[in-house]
C-alpha positions in Angstrom: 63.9 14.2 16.4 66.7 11.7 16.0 68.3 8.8 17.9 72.3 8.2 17.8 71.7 5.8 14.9 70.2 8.6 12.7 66.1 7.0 13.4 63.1 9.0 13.6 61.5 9.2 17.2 58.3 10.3 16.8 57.4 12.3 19.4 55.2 15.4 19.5 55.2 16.3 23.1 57.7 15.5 25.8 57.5 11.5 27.3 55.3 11.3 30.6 56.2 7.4 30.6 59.6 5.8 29.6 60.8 2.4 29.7 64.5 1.5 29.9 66.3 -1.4 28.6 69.4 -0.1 29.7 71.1 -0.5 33.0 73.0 2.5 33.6 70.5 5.1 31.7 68.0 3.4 34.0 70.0 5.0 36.5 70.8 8.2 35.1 66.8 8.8 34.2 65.9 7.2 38.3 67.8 9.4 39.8 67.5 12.7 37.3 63.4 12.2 36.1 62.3 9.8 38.2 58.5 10.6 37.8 58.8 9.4 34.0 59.8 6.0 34.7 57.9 3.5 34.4 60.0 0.0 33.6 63.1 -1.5 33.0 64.9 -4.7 32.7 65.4 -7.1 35.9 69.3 -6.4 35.5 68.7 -2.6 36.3 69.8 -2.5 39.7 70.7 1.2 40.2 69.3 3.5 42.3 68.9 0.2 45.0 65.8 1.3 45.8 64.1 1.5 42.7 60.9 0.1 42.1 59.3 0.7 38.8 57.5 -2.7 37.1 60.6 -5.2 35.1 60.4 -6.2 31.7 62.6 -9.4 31.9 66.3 -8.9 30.4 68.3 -6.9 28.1 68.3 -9.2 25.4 65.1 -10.9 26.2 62.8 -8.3 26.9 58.5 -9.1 27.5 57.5 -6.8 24.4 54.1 -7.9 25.6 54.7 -6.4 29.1 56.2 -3.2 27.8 53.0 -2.4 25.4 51.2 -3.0 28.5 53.2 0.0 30.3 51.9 2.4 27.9 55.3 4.3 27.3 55.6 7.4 25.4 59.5 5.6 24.9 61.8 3.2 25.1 65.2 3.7 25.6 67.5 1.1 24.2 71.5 0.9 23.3 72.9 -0.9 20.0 75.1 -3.0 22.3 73.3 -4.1 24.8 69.8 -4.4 22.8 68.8 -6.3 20.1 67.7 -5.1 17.2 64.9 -7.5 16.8 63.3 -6.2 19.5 63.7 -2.6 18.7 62.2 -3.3 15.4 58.9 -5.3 17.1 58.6 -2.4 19.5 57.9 0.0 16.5 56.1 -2.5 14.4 53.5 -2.0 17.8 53.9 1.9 17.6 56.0 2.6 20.4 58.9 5.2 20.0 62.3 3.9 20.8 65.1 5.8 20.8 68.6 4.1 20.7 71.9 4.7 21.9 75.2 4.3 20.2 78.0 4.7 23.0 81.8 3.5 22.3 83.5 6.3 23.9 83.6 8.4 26.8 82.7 11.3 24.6 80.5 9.6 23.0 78.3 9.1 26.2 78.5 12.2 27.5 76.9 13.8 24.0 74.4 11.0 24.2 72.9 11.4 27.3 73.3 15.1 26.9 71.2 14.4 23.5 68.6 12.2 25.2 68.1 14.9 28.0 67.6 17.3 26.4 66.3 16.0 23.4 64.5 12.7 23.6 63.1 13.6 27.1 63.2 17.1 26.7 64.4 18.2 30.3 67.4 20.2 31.6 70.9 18.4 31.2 70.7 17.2 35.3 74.1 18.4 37.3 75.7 15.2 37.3 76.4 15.0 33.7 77.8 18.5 33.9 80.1 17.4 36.7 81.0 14.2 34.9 81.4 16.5 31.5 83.8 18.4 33.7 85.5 15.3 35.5 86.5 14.2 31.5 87.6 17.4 30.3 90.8 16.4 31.7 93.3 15.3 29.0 94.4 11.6 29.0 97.2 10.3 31.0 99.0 8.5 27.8 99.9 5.0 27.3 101.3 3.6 30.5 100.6 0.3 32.0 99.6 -2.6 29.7 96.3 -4.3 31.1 94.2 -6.7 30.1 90.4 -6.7 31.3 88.5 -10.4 31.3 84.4 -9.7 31.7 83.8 -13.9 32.0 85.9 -17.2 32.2 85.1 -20.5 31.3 85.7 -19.7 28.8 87.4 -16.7 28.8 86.3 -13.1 27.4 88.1 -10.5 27.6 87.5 -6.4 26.7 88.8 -5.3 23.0 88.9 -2.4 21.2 86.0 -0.2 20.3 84.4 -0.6 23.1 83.7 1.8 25.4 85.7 0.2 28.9 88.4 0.3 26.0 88.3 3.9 25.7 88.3 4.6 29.6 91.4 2.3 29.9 93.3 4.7 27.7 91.4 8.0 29.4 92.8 7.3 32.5 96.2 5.9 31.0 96.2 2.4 30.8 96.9 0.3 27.0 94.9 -2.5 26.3 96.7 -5.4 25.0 93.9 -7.1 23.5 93.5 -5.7 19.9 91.0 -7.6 18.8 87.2 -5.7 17.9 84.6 -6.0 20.8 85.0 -8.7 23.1 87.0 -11.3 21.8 87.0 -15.4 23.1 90.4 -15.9 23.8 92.2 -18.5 25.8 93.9 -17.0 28.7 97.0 -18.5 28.4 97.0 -16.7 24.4 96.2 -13.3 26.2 98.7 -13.9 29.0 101.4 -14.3 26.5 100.7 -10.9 25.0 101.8 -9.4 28.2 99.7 -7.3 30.3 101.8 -5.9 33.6 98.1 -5.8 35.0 94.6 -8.0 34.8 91.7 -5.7 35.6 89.3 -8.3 37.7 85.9 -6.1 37.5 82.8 -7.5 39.3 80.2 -7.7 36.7 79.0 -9.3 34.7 81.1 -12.2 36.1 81.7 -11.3 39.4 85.6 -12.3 40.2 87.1 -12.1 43.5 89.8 -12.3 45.6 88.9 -16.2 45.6 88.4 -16.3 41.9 90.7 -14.9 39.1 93.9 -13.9 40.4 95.3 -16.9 40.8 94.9 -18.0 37.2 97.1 -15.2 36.5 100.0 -16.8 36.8 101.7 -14.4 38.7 100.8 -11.4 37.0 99.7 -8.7 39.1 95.5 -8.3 39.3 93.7 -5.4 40.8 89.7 -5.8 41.6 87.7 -3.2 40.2 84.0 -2.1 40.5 82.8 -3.0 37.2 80.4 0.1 37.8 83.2 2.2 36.8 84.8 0.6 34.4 81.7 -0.2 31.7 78.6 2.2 33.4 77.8 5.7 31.9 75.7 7.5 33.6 75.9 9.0 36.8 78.7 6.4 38.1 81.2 8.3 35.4 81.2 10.9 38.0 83.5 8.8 40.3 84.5 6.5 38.0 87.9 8.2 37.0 89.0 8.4 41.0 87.7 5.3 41.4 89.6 3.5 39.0 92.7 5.5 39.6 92.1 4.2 43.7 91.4 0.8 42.3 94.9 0.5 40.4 96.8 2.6 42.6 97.2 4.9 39.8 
């Protein structure tokens, strides 16, 4: 059995405890095995009510307090993990199996493959309905956005990445080019353009009070940054609520 990066998981029987270190497959295994979780990172914050033990952050993570769960796995994501920690975790024997997700696609066949592989349960009906929600064909190229995810200084979404890939799904064309999530002034990102600045809520939280009018008169729209960055069970309503969001 492999991970999206092509490692070995060794596992013989199907996990009875899992730890995530991912927010949004926290989520998707809360609210589709629930009895297999165990822990996950203080940023998991999805299903509200979920109380499993924490394991610090995403980049930080108590290795000493995850041996301590006893998990079968660990579920982990090459973006949002390091490798570090992944290698420590199986220096101490403990599976991990990582994610690779850059695409919409790309989700939906990993969490189909972690399912049904690396937890070895039934694909649950959301990601059907979200494989179903996606089928539909991109809109195009219309509107040229641009998608800040901090200020001071200023971040912004860039290509290969996944919120990338949902701004052209639902027809939207990033005008930031540049790989991952580039630091650029936002005076050098205005200048390239955008007719819209996406202004999602997390991980910076901006507002009506803060962001749109650095904008300099370019139109903003708030949007739940849920939507825009989790996959998972959000990807169900993420299209419609995006599409709500910029009164596409």
């Amino acid at each position: 059995m492999r991970d999206d990066l092509g490692a070995e998981v060794p596992l013989s029987t199907a996990p009875l405890r899992v730890v995530s270190l991912v927010p949004s497959i926290t989520e998707a295994i809360a609210v589709s095995a629930p009895e297999v979780l165990v822990g996950a990172t203080d940023w998991c914050n999805y299903p509200p009510d979920l109380s499993v033990a924490r394991v610090r952050g995403t980049k930080n993570p108590n290795l000493t307090a995850i041996a301590e769960l006893r998990p079968d796995l660990v579920v982990a994501n090459q973006e949002e993990n390091r490798k570090l920690d992944v290698d420590r975790l199986r220096a101490r024997g403990i599976a991990v199996w990582v994610t690779r997700i850059e695409t919409v696609d790309e989700a939906l066949g990993s969490l189909r493959r972690l399912f049904t592989g690396g937890l070895d349960v039934a694909p649950p009906a959301w990601l059907e309905e979200a494989e179903q929600v996606w089928a539909q064909p991109a809109l195009g190229e219309g509107r040229r956005v641009a998608v800040p995810i901090w200020r001071k200084p200023w971040f912004w979404v860039g290509s290969g990445t996944y919120i990338d890939d949902v701004l052209s799904r639902i027809g939207l064309a990033n005008v930031v080019t540049a790989p991952r999530y580039p630091k650029i002034g936002l005076a050098d990102t205005l200048a390239l353009n955008p007719e819209l600045v996406l202004l999602p809520d997390e991980p910076y939280a901006f507002s009506a009070d803060d962001g749109p009018a650095a904008m300099a008169g370019i139109a903003t729209a708030l949007v739940p940054g849920r939507a825009l960055s989790w996959y998972g069970p959000a990807m169900v309503s993420a299209r419609r609520t995006l599409d709500e969001a910029i009164g596409g």
